[in-house]
C-alpha positions in Angstrom: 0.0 0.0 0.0 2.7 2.5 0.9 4.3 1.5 -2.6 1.4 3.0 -4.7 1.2 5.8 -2.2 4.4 6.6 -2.9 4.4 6.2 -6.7 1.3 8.1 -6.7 3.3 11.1 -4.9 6.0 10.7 -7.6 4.0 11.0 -10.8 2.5 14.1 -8.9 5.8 15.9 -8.6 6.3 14.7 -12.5 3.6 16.5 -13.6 3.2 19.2 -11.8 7.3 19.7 -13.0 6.4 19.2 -17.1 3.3 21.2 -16.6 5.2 24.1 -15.4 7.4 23.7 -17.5 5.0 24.1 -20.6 3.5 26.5 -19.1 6.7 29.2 -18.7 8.0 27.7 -21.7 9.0 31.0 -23.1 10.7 32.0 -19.9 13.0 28.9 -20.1 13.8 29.3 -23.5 14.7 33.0 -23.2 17.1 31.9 -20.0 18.8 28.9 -22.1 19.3 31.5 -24.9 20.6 34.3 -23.0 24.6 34.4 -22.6 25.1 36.9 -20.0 23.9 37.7 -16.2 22.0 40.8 -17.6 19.9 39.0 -20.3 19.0 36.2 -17.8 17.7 39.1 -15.7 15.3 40.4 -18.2 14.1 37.0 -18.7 12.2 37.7 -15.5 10.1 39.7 -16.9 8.3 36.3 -18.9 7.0 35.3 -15.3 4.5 36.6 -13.5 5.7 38.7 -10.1 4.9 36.6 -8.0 6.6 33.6 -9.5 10.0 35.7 -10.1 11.2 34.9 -6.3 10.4 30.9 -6.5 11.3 30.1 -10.4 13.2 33.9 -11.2 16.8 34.8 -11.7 18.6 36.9 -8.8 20.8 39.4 -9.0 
């Protein structure tokens, strides 16, 4: 029983990583693009505000 609990806990963190993921897909493409600190910054501005502390580049 603990086994399915468990596996049912991992395929939750799965998607709720891939759906994220799709979601802020622009943001993740503008960070692998950019090539320096300052262009990774303005990729912050993809996010909503109150996602740039969890998922946003700091300074």
């Amino acid at each position: 029983m603990s086994g399915l609990v468990t596996a049912a806990i991992a395929l939750a963190i799965v998607a709720a990583t891939f759906t994220v993921q799709l979601v802020y897909r622009d943001y993740y493409t503008c960070l692998n693009d950019s090539l320096t600190k300052t262009g990774q910054l303005s990729c912050n501005d993809e996010l909503p505000p109150s996602l740039v502390p969890v998922f946003g580049v700091k300074e």
